[in-house]
Structures are given as structure tokens and as C-alpha cells.
C-alpha positions in Angstrom: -78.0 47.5 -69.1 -77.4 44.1 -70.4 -79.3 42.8 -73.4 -81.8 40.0 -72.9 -79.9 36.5 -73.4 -76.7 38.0 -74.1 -73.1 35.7 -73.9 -73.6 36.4 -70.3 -77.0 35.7 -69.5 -78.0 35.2 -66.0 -74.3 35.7 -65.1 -73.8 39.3 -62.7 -70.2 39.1 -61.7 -66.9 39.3 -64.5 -66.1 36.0 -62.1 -69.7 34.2 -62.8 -68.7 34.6 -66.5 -65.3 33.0 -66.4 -66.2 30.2 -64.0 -69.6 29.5 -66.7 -67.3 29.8 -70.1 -64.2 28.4 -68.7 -65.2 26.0 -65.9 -69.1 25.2 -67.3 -70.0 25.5 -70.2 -67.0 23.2 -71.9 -68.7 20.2 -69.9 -70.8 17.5 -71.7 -74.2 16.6 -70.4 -75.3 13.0 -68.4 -79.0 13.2 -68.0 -79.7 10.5 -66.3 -83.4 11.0 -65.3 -85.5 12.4 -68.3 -88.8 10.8 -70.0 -87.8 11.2 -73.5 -89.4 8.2 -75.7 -86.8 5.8 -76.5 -88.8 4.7 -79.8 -88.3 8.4 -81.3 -84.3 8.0 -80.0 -84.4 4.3 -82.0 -86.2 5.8 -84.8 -83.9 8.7 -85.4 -86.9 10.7 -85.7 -88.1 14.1 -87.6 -90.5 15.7 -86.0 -92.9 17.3 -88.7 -93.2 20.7 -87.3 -92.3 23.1 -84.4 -95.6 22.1 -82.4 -95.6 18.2 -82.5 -91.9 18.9 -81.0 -92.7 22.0 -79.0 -96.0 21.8 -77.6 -97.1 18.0 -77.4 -96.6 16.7 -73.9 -95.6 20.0 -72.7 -97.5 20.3 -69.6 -96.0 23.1 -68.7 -96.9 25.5 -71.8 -100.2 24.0 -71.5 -101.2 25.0 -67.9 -100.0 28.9 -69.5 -102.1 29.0 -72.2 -105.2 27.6 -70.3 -104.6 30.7 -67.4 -104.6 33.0 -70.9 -108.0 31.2 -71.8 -107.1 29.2 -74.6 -109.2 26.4 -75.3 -108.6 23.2 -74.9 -109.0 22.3 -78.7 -105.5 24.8 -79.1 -103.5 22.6 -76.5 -104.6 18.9 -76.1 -107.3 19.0 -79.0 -107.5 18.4 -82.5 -106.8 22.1 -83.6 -104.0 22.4 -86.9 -100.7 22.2 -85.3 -100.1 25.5 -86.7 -103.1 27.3 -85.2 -101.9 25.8 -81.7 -98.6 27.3 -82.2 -100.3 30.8 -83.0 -102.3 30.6 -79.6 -99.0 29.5 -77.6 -97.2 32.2 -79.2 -100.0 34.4 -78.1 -99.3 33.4 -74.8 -95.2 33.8 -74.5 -95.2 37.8 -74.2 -97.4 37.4 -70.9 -95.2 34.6 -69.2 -92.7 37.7 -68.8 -91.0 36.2 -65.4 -92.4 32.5 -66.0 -89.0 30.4 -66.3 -91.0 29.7 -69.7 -90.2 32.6 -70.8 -86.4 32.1 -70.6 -86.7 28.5 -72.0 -88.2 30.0 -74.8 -86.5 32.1 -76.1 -83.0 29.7 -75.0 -84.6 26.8 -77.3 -85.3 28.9 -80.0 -81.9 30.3 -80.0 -79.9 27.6 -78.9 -81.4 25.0 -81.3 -82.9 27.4 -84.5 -80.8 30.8 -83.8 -84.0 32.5 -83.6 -82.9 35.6 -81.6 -86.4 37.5 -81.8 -88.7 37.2 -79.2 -91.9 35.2 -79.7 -95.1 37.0 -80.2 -98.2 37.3 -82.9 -95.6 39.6 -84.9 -93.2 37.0 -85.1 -95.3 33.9 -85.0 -96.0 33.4 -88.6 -92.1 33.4 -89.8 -90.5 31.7 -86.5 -92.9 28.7 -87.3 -92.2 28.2 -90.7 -88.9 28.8 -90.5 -88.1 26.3 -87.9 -90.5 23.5 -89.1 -88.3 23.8 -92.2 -85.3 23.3 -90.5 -87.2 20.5 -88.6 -87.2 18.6 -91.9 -83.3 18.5 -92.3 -81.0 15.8 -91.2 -79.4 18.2 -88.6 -82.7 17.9 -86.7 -83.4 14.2 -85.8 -83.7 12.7 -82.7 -80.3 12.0 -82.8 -79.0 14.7 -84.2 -80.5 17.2 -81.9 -79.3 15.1 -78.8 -75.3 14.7 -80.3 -75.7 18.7 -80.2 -76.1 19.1 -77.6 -73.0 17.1 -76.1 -75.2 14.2 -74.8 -72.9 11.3 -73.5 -75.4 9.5 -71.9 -79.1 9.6 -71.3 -81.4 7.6 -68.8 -84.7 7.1 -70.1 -87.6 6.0 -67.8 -89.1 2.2 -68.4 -91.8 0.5 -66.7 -90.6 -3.3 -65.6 -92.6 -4.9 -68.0 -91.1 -2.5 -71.0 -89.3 -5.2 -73.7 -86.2 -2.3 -74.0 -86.5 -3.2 -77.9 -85.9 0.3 -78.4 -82.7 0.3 -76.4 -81.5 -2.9 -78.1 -81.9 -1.0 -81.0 -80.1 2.1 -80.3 -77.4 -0.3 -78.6 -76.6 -1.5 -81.8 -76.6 1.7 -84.2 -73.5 4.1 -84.1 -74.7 6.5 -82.3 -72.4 8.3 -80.2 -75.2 8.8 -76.7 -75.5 6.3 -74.1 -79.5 5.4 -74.2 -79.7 3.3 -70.9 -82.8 2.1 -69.3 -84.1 3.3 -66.0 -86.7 1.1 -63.6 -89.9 2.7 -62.6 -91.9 0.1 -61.1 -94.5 2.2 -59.6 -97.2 0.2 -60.6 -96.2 -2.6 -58.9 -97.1 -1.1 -55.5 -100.2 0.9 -56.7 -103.6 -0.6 -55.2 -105.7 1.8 -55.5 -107.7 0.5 -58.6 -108.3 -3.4 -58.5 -108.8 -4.1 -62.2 -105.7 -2.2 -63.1 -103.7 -3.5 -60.6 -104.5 -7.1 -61.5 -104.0 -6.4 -65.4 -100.6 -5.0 -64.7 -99.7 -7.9 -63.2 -100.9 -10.1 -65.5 -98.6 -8.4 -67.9 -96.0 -8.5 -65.2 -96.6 -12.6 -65.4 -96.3 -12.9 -69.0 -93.1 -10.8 -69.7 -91.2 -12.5 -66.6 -92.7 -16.1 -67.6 -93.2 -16.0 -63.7 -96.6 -17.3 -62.2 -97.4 -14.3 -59.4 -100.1 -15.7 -56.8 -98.3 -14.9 -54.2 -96.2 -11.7 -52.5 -93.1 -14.0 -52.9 -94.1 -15.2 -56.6 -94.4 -10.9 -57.4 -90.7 -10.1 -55.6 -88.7 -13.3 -57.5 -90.9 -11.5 -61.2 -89.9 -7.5 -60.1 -86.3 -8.9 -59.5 -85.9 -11.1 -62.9 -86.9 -8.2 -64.5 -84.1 -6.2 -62.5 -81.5 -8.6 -63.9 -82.7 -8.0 -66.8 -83.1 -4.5 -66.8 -79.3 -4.8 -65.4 -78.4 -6.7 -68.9 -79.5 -3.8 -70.9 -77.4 -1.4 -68.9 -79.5 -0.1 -66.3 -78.0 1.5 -63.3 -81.0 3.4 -61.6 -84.5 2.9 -60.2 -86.6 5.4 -60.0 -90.1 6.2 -57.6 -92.4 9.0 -57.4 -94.6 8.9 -54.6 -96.5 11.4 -52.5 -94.3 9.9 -50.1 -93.2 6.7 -48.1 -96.4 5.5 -46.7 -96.3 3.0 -43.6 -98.2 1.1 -41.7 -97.5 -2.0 -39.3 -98.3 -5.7 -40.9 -97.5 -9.0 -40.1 -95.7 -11.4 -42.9 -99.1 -13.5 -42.6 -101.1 -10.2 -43.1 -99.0 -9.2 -45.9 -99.8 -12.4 -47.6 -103.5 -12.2 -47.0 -103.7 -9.0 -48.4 -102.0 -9.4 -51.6 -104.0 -13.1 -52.0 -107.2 -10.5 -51.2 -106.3 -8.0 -54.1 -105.2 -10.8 -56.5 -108.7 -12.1 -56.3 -110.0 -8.8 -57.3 -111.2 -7.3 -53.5 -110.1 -3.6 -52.6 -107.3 -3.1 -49.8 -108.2 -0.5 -47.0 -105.9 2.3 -46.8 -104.0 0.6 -44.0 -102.8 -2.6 -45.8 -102.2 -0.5 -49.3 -99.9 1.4 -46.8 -97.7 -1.8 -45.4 -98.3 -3.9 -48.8 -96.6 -1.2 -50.3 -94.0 -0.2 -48.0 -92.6 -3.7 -47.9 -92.4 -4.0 -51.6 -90.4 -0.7 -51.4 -88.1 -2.1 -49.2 -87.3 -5.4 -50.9 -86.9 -3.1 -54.4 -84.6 -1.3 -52.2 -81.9 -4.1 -51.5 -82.6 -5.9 -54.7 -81.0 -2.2 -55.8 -78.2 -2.4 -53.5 -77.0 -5.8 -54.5 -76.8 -5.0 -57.9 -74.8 -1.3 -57.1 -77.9 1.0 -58.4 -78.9 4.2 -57.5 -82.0 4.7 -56.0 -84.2 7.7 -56.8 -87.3 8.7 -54.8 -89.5 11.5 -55.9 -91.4 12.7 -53.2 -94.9 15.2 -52.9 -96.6 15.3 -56.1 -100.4 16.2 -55.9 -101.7 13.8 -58.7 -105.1 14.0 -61.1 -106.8 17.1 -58.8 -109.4 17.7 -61.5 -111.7 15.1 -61.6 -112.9 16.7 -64.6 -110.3 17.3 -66.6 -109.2 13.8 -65.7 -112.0 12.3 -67.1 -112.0 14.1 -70.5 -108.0 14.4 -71.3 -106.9 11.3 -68.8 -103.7 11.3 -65.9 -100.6 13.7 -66.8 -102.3 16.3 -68.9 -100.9 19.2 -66.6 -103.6 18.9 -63.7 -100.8 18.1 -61.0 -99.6 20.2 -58.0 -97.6 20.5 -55.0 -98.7 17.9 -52.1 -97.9 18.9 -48.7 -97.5 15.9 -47.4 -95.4 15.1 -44.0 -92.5 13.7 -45.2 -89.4 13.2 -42.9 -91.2 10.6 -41.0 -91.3 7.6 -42.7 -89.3 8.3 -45.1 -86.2 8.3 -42.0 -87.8 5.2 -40.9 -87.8 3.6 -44.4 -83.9 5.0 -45.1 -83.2 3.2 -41.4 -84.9 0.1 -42.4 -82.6 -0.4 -45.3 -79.3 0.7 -43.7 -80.0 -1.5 -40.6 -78.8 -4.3 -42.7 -76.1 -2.3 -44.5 -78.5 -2.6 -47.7 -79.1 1.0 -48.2 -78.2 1.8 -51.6 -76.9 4.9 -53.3 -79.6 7.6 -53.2 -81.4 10.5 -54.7 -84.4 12.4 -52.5 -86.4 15.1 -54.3 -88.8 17.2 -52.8 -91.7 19.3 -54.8 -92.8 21.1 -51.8 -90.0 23.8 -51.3 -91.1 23.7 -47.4 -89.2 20.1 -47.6 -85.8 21.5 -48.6 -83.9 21.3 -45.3 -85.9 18.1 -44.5 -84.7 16.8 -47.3 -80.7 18.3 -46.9 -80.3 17.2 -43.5 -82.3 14.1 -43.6 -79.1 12.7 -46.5 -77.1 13.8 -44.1 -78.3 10.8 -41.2 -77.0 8.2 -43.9 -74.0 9.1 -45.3 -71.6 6.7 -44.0 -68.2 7.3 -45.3 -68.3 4.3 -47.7 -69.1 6.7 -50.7 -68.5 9.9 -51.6 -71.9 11.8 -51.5 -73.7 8.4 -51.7 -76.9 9.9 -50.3 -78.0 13.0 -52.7 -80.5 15.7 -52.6 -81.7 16.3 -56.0 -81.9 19.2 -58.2 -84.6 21.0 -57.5 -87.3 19.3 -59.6 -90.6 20.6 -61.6 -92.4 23.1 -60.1 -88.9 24.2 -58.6 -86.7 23.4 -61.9 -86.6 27.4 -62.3 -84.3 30.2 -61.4 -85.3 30.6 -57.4 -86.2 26.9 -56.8 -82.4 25.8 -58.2 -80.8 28.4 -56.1 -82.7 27.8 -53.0 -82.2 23.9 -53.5 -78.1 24.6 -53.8 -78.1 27.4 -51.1 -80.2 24.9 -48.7 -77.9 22.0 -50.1 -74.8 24.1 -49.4 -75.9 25.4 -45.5 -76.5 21.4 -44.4 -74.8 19.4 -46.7 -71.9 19.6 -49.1 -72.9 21.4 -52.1 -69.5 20.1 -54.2 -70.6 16.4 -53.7 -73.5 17.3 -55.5 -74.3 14.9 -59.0 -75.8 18.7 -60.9 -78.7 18.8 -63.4 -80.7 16.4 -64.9 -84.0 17.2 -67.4 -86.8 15.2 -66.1 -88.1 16.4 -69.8 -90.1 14.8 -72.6 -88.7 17.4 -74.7 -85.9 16.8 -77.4 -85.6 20.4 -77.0 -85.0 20.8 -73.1 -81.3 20.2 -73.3 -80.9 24.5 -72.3 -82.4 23.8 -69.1 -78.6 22.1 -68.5 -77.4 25.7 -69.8 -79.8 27.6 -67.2 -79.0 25.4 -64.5 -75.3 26.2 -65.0 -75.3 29.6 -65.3 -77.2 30.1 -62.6 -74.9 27.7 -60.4 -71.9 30.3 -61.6 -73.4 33.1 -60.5 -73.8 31.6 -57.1 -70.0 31.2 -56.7 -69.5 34.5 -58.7 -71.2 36.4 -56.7 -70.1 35.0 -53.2 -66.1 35.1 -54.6 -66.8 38.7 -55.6 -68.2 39.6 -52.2 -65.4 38.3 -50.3 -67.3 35.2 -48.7 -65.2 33.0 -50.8 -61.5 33.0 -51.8 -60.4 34.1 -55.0 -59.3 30.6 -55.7 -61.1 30.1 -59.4 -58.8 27.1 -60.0 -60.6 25.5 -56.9 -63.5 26.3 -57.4 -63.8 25.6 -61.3 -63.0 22.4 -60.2 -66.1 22.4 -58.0 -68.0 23.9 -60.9 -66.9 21.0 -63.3 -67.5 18.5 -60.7 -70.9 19.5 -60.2 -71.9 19.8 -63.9 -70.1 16.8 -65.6 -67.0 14.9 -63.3 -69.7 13.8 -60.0 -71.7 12.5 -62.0 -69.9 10.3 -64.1 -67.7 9.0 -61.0 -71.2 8.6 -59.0 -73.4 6.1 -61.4 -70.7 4.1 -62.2 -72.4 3.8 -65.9 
């Protein structure tokens, strides 16, 4: 029986192993969606123990430890950073089959060489040992990305975010690629007057553009574009429950944003067109400057009102939506290719009942101009685990081309998420391991290291054109 997180973890097949260490594992890593805070990246940053790097953010490990009923004060609250610890590491040896689990145990190893397995036993020594090693040199920001093999990272900016931090990194020597990505959800979100308004106050000061008008907010989103495109920027990125629509006039259009401007709620029908249209004009300002699109589709935001009022949004109170997607969203794609302005893009689906929607609906707009310009994403959040990866690539591979595909990204906060690249690897050998060792593919592992590469590292790289 193999040992838990052995050399050839997650790997079945003598094949899966040489494709992972030969074809694999030599490959560096471009991340280029993650939410890692470019100020810690700029500062060079020690964290000043294992929790404030482990646990903080970690929406994840929180939602465990409140199913084990572990109070809030352990996980969001003002708790010693090493009591927290103590009640997480409670919580590890009941995730047994939670992708947590795995990731773990892959950090601690891969980062600290902890091999022993987290629990009460071990908590004590595991968490002084490693906040000690925390403290070193070795373990900055910096130092634990260069690791790693980072060569570029794409961190995720707001449009009215100076980039400071990326001006400074720019300028230091080190060796990662820390590039911008734009996220202007805020922009189209109508929902609350008073914060809508603000942000476009903001939006007004940092583009020195005066916005009373729909026109006046596309000319400020698209100088900040260009400017975004100065620091290095080559993506955009959305996440939406999905692409709302509803029909509206150019007159209504203007009425309604005039309406919200002077601080009056939209009805659900002109949020719906207001929004849809700024989409679409985001979506060619993308394609004349050669981006790549990203869309993020199905998220169930904020469902507890109560939690939300006590901890605030993104505190691990999200779920799966199951939202109709293909709809609109073909509609939308159409609206853009129409006038050959469709850039290159990136669909991901949270509900796993979207997965063929989502392979077969890149399909509709590949047009032979680039290789695998359209893209369905790696299986993202809730999915980002063993069965949602391979039933994203087994899906990917039955209706699309599975060796076009740009691979992994982290979509982490985490400095210490980098194994997930590992996981997602392994697991992608073992795939074409198992299918070469069954007879269903040739046993051609030149070929198909090639693929392998490709996928990890080599699509990628050719594909964002960084």
C-alpha cells in the first residue's frame, strides 16, 4: 500500500509517474489569476507566525472549523493567533477526504518539511517550529514565491487601484513577474445607491474624468484600461452570477444611469441592460488592446444575512448559484463576435451542472484565428479539488480539446497555495497515465509529455502574450 504523500502521490500508473517527474513537475508556474496582496509582494513581507499566514483569509479552513463548532472568536475573532491554530489543528484529522486535508499536509511539507500529520499531538511543535522558520529570510513574500518557480503572477486590482505596489515591485530585482489584473466589478454593480455613487466618485477622481453621463463612465473605465495596460496588464477579470440581460434603448440607458447618479434605485430590469451594456463595451475595449477576458460565472454571494452583518461580504458565507447560464451568456459572446471584437476568453463555471455548457458553448466561438482563443477554465473553488479538476478535464477533453488547455491557476490569497499547481498536475498525469496504461491511448510518452508540458507551463505562456 502506498504511503500517504509519498514521491508518487496521487499518481496510480509507473506511466502517471514518469509523465508527472519528467514531463510535469520540471515546469515553472504562471498564475495568472490569484488575489494575493501586492503590498505584502512590494513589502517583501514576514509573516509573524503560521496563523496570520495560514489561517487569515482562509475561507476555506474557516467554513471546517465552524462545521466542527469552533467559535467564531478561533477563526475571524480576536483569539491569540496561537490558540486559533490549536482549534484549526483540532479540526485537520476530521477533514479526512476534504481536499483540505491534502493541502495540508502538501504545504506543510512542501514549504516547512513537516512530514507528520497535523493534530493536537503535533500542534504545539508544528506551530513553533514553523513560525520560527517564518522569521528567516528564506520565508518572505518573495522568497516563498521564487520557490516555488513563480515566473509570473497576476494579481487582481480594482480600476481605481494606483498599482503603487506594482511600480514598486517593477523596480526591485526580483526575479517574478507581478502584473496587474482589471476587475471592474463595481462599476456595473447597482444594487446599493450610496456605494455605487461613492465608487464612482472615486472612479472620477483617479481618472481626473468628470462621469455624469454613461459616456463620461466608458471614456474613465477605458483611461484607466490604458493605464492598467502601462503597468503591464494583459487580463480582465468578472465574477458574476452570470450575464444578466434585458432590452434598453440608448435613451433608456442614459436615463437610467442620470437616475442612479442622482442617488434613485434602478429596478431589476434596467440594472440588467445598464449592466449588460457596460459589459459589452469593457469587452471590445479588451479586444483592442489584445487582453484576455475572464468571466467567473455562478457564485451564490453573502447568503447569511447574519453573518454578513457581524463579519461583513467574503468571510466564507458563499455557495454554489444555480443560475441558467448558457443563455445570455451565448447571446453576450454573439454580441461581441458580431463585430469581430470578441476577445480571447476564459468561462468558469461553480456549478459542476454547467460543465458541458460551458465546454461546448467555447466551442461556438473558436474561430481559427487563435489557437484555443476561447478557454474553459480550471475548475475553480468549490471544484478546485481532486474530482472537480478531473471532471472539468474529462468534460473539457469529450467536447473540446483538452491539449489547448492554458492548466492551473491559484485563485488564492495564500502565499502558501503554490501546491495546489503540484495537485493539479499530478492529478492531470494520472489522467493520461491511466488511459495510456489501459490501452485508450498510445504509448507515445514523447507526445504526450508534450501535451503535459503544454498544459502546465508552454499554453500558457504562448496564450497571454505577457
Amino acid at each position: 500500500m502506498p504511503s500517504f504523500l509519498s514521491e508518487n502521490f496521487l499518481l496510480e500508473t509507473k506511466t502517471a509517474q514518469k509523465l508527472y517527474h519528467e514531463f510535469a513537475a520540471p515546469q515553472p508556474i504562471i498564475d495568472y489569476h490569484c488575489h494575493l496582496p501586492p503590498a505584502e509582494i512590494a513589502a517583501d513581507k514576514n509573516f509573524d507566525n503560521l496563523t496570520e499566514i495560514w489561517l487569515d483569509g482562509d475561507h476555506y479552513k474557516w467554513r471546517a472549523m465552524r462545521t466542527m463548532g469552533v467559535d467564531e472568536k478561533y477563526i475571524t475573532g480576536d483569539a491569540p493567533d496561537r490558540q486559533k491554530f490549536l482549534k484549526w489543528a483540532e479540526t485537520v484529522p476530521y477533514t479526512l477526504r476534504n481536499p483540505l486535508y491534502h493541502w495540508t499536509h502538501m504545504e506543510l511539507r512542501n514549504y516547512f518539511g513537516v512530514d507528520k500529520i497535523l493534530s493536537p499531538d503535533t500542534a504545539e511543535e508544528i506551530y513553533d517550529y514553523c513560525t520560527r522558520q517564518l522569521q528567516k529570510p528564506s520565508f518572505s513574500t518573495q522568497s516563498l514565491i521564487s520557490r516555488n518557480d513563480v515566473e509570473i503572477i497576476c494579481t487582481t486590482d480594482d480600476p481605481v487601484d494606483s498599482l503603487e505596489h506594482h511600480k514598486t515591485i517593477q523596480g526591485d530585482a526580483f526575479g517574478t513577474k507581478v502584473l496587474p489584473a482589471f476587475r471592474p466589478d463595481k462599476a456595473y454593480a447597482f444594487d446599493d445607491v450610496n456605494t455605487y455613487n461613492s465608487y464612482i466618485d472615486t472612479l472620477e477622481e483617479v481618472s481626473d474624468v468628470e462621469i455624469r453621463s454613461l459616456d463620461d463612465l466608458l471614456i474613465a473605465l477605458e483611461q484607466r484600461i490604458n493605464y492598467f495596460h502601462e503597468q503591464g496588464c494583459r487580463l480582465a477579470d468578472h465574477g458574476l452570477e452570470k450575464i444578466y440581460y434585458a432590452e434598453m434603448s440608448a435613451a433608456e440607458r442614459e436615463e437610467a444611469f442620470a437616475q442612479i447618479r442622482k442617488g434613485a434605485s434602478l429596478s431589476e430590469s434596467q440594472q440588467k441592460g445598464l449592466s449588460y451594456y457596460i459589459l459589452l463595451q469593457l469587452g471590445r475595449m479588451y479586444h483592442s488592446k489584445k487582453w484576455v477576458q475572464q468571466y467567473h460565472l455562478g457564485a451564490l454571494r453573502n447568503t447569511n444575512e447574519r453573518m454578513l452583518r457581524k463579519l461583513g461580504p467574503d468571510t466564507g458565507f458563499d455557495s454554489i448559484g444555480d443560475f441558467s447560464q448558457s443563455q445570455t451568456l451565448a447571446r453576450f459572446l454573439d454580441d461581441l463576435d458580431t463585430t469581430d471584437q470578441l476577445a480571447k476568453t476564459i468561462l468558469y463555471n461553480l456549478n459542476p451542472s454547467d460543465n458541458e455548457v460551458m465546454a461546448s458553448m467555447i466551442g461556438n466561438f473558436n474561430d481559427g484565428s487563435i489557437r484555443g482563443k476561447m478557454q474553459y477554465g480550471s475548475a475553480w473553488w468549490f471544484l478546485d479539488q481532486k474530482d472537480g479538476m478531473e471532471e472539468q478535464m474529462n468534460t473539457l477533453s469529450n467536447i473540446g480539446l483538452l491539449s489547448c488547455f492554458v492548466g492551473m491557476l491559484t485563485d488564492s490569497r495564500s502565499f502558501l497555495s503554490y501546491p495546489r499547481h503540484e495537485y493539479f498536475r499530478r492529478i492531470l498525469c494520472n489522467l493520461f497515465g491511466n488511459d495510456i496504461e489501459k490501452g485508450l491511448l498510445p504509448e507515445d510518452l514523447p507526445w504526450t509529455g508534450k501535451i503535459v508540458s503544454d498544459i502546465c507551463y508552454n499554453n500558457a505562456k504562448e496564450y497571454f502574450n505577457f
